[in-house]
N, CA, C and O atoms as a GROMACS GRO file, in nm:
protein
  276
    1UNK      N    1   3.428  11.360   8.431
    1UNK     CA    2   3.330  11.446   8.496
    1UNK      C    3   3.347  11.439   8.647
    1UNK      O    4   3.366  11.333   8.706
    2UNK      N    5   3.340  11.548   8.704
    2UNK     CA    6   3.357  11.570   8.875
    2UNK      C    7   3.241  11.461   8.938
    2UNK      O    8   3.254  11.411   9.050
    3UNK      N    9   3.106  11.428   8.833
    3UNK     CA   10   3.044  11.335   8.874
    3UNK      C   11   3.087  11.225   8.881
    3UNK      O   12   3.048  11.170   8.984
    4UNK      N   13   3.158  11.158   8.813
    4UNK     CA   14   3.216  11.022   8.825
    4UNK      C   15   3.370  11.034   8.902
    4UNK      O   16   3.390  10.934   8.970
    5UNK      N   17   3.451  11.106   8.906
    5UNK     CA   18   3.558  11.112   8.966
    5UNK      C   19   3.592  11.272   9.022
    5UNK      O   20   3.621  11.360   8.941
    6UNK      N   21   3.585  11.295   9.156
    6UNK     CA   22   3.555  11.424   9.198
    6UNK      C   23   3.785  11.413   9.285
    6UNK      O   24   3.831  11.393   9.398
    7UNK      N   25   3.847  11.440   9.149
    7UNK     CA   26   3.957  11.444   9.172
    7UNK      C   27   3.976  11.598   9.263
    7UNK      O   28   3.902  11.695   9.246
    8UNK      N   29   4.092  11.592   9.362
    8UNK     CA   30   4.119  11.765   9.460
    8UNK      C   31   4.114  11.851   9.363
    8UNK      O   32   4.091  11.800   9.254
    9UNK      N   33   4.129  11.972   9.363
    9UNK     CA   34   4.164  12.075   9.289
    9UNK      C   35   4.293  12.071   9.308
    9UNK      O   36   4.342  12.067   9.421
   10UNK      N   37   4.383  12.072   9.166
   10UNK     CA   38   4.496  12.102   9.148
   10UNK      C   39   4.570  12.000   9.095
   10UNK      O   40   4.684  12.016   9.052
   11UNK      N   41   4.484  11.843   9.098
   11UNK     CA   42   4.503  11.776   8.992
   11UNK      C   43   4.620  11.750   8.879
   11UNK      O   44   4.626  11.866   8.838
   12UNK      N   45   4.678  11.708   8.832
   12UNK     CA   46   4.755  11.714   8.705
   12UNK      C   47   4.738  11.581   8.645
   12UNK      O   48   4.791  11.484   8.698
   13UNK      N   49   4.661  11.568   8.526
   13UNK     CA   50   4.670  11.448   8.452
   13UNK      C   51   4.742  11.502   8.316
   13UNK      O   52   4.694  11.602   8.260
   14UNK      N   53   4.859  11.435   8.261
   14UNK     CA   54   4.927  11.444   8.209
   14UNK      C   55   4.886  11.340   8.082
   14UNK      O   56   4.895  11.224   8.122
   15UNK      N   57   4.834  11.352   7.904
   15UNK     CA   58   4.845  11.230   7.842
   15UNK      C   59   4.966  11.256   7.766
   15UNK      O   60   5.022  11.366   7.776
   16UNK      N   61   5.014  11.153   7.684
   16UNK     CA   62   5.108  11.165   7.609
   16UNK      C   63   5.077  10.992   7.489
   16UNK      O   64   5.067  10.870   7.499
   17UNK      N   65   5.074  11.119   7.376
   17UNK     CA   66   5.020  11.009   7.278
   17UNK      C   67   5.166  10.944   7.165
   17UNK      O   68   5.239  11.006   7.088
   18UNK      N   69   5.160  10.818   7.198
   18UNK     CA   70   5.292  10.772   7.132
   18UNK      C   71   5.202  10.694   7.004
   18UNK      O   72   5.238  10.577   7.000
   19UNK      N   73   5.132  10.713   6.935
   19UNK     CA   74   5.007  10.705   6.854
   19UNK      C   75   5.102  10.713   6.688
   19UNK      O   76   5.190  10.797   6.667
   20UNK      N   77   5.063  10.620   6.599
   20UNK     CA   78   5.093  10.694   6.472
   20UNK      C   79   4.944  10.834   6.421
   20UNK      O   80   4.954  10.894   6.314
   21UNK      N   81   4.848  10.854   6.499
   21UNK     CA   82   4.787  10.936   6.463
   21UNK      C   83   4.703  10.992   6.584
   21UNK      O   84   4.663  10.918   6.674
   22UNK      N   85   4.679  11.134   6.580
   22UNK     CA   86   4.621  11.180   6.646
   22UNK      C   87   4.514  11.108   6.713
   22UNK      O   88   4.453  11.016   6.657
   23UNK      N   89   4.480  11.162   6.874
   23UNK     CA   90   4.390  11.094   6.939
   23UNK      C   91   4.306  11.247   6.992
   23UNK      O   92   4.349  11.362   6.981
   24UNK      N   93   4.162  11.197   7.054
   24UNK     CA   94   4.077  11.304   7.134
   24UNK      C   95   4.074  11.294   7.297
   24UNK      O   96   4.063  11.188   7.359
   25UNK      N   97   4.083  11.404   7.347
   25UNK     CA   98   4.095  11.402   7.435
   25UNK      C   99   3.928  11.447   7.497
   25UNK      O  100   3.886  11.560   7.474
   26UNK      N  101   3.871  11.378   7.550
   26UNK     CA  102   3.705  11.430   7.552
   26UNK      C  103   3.685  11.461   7.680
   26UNK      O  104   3.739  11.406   7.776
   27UNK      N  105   3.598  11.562   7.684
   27UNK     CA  106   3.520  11.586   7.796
   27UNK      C  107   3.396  11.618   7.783
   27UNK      O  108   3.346  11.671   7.684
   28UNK      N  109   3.315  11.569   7.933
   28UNK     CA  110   3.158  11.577   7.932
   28UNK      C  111   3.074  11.654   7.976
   28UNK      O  112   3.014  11.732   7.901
   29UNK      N  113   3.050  11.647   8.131
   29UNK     CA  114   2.993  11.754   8.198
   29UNK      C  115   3.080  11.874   8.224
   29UNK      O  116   3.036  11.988   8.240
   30UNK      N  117   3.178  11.848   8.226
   30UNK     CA  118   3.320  11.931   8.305
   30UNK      C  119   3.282  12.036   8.195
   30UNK      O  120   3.180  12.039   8.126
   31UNK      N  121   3.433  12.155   8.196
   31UNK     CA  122   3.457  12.256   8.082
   31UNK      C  123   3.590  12.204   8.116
   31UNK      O  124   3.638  12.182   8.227
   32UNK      N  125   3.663  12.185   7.947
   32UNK     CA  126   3.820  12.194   7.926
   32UNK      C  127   3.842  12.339   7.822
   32UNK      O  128   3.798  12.356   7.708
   33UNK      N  129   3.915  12.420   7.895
   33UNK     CA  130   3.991  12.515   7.886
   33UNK      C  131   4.094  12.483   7.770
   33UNK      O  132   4.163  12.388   7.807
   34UNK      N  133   4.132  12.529   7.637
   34UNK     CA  134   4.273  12.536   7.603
   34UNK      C  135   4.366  12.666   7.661
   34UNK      O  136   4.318  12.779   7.653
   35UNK      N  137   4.475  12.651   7.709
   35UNK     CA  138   4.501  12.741   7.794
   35UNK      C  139   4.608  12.888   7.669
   35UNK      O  140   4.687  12.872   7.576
   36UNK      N  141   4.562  12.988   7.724
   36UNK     CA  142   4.620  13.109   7.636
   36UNK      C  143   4.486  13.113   7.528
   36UNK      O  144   4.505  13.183   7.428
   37UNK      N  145   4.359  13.049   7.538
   37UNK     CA  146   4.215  13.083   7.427
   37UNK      C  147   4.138  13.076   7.503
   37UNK      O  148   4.170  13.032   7.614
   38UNK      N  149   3.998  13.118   7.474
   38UNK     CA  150   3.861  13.106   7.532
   38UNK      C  151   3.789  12.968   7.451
   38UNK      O  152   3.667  12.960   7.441
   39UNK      N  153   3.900  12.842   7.384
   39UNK     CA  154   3.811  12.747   7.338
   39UNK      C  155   3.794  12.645   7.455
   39UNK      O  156   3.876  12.631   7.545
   40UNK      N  157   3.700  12.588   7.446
   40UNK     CA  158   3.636  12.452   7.502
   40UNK      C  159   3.610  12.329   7.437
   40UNK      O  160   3.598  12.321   7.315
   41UNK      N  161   3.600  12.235   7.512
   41UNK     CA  162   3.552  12.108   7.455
   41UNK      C  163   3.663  12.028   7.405
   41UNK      O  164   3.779  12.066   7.415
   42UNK      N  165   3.627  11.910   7.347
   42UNK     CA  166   3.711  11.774   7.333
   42UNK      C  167   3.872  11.898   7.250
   42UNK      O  168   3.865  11.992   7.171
   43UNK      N  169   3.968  11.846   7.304
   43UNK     CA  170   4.083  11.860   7.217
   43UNK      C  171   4.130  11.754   7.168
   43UNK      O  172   4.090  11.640   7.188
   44UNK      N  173   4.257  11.807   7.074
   44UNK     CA  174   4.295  11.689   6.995
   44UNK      C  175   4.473  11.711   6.972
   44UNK      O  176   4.551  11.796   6.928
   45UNK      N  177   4.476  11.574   7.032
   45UNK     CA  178   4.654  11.542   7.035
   45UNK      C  179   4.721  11.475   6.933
   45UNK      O  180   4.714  11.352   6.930
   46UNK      N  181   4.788  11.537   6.847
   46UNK     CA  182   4.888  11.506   6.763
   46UNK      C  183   4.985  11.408   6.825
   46UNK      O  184   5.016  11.402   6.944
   47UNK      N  185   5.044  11.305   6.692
   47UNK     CA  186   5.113  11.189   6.689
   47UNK      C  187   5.237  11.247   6.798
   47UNK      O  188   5.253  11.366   6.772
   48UNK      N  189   5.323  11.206   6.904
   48UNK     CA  190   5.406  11.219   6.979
   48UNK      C  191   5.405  11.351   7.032
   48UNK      O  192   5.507  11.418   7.040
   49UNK      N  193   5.256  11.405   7.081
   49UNK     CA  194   5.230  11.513   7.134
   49UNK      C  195   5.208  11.475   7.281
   49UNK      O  196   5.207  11.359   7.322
   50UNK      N  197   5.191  11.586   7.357
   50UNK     CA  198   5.227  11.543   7.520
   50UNK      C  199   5.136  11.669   7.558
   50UNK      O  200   5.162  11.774   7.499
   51UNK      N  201   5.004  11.668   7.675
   51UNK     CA  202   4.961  11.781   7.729
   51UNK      C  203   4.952  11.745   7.876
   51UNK      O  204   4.989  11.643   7.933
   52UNK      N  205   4.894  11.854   7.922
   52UNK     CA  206   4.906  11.846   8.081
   52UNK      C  207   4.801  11.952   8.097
   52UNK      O  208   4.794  12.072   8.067
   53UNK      N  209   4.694  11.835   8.172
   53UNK     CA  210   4.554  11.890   8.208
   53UNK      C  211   4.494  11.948   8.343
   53UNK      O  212   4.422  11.863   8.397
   54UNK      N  213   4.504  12.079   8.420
   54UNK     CA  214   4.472  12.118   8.556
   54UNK      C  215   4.328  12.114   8.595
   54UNK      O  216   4.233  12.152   8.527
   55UNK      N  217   4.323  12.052   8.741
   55UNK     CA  218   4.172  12.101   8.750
   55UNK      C  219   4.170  12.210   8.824
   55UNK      O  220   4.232  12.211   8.930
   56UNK      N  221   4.098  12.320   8.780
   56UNK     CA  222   4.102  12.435   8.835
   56UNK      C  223   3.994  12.496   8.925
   56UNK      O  224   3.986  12.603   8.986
   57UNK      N  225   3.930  12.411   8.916
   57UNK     CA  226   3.745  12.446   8.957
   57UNK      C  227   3.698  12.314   9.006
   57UNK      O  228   3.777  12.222   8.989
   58UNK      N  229   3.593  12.289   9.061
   58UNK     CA  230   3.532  12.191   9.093
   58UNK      C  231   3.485  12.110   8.953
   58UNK      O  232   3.447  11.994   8.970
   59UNK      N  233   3.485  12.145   8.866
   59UNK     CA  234   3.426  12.147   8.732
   59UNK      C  235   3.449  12.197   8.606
   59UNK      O  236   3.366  12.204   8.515
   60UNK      N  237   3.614  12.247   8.604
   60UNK     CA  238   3.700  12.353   8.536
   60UNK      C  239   3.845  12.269   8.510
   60UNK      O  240   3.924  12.253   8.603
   61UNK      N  241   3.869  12.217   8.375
   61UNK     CA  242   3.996  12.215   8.369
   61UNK      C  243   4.121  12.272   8.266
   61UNK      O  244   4.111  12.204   8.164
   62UNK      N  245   4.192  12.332   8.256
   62UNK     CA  246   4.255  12.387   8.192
   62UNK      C  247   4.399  12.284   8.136
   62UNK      O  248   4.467  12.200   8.195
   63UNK      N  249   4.401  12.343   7.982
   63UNK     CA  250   4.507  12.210   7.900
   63UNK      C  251   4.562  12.289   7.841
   63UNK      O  252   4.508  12.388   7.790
   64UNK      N  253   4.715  12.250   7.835
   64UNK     CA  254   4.818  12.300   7.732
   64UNK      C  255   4.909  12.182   7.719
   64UNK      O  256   4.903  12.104   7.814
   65UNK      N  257   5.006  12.145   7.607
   65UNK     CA  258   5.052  12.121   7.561
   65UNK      C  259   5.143  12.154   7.400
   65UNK      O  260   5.152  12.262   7.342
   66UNK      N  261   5.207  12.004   7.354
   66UNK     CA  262   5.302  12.016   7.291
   66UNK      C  263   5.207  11.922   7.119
   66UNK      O  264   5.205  11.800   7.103
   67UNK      N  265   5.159  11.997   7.046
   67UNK     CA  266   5.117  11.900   6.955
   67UNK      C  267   4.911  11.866   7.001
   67UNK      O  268   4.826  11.783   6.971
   68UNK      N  269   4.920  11.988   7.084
   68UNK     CA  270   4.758  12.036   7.162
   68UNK      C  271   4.675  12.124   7.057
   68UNK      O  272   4.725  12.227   7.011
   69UNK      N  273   4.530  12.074   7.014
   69UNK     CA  274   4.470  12.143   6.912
   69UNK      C  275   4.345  12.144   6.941
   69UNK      O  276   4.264  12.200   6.867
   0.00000   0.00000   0.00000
């Protein structure tokens, strides 16, 4: 949340899950974007999946990836 960590705009946090099983990627106050949909909220990363998360807004971040749901 921009409340607890008020990262610049333009940001790039990158996860990459070397996981035998999917993990969540959560968010709180913020909005996460899947990028190319109008969905929001926690996504979810598949076993040796890799995304890359922008902040686009003060309070806006947008996610795409590889194994991104």
């Amino acid at each position: 949340a921009n409340a607890s960590v008020a990262f610049p705009l333009g940001t790039c946090v990158t996860f990459i899950n070397d996981d035998s099983s999917a993990v969540s990627i959560a968010i709180t106050t913020d909005t996460l974007t899947m990028a190319g949909t109008a969905l929001t909220g926690t996504r979810s990363l598949a076993q040796n999946g890799i995304a890359t998360a922008v902040k686009i807004t003060s309070t806006k971040w947008l996610i795409s990836g590889v194994g991104l749901s």
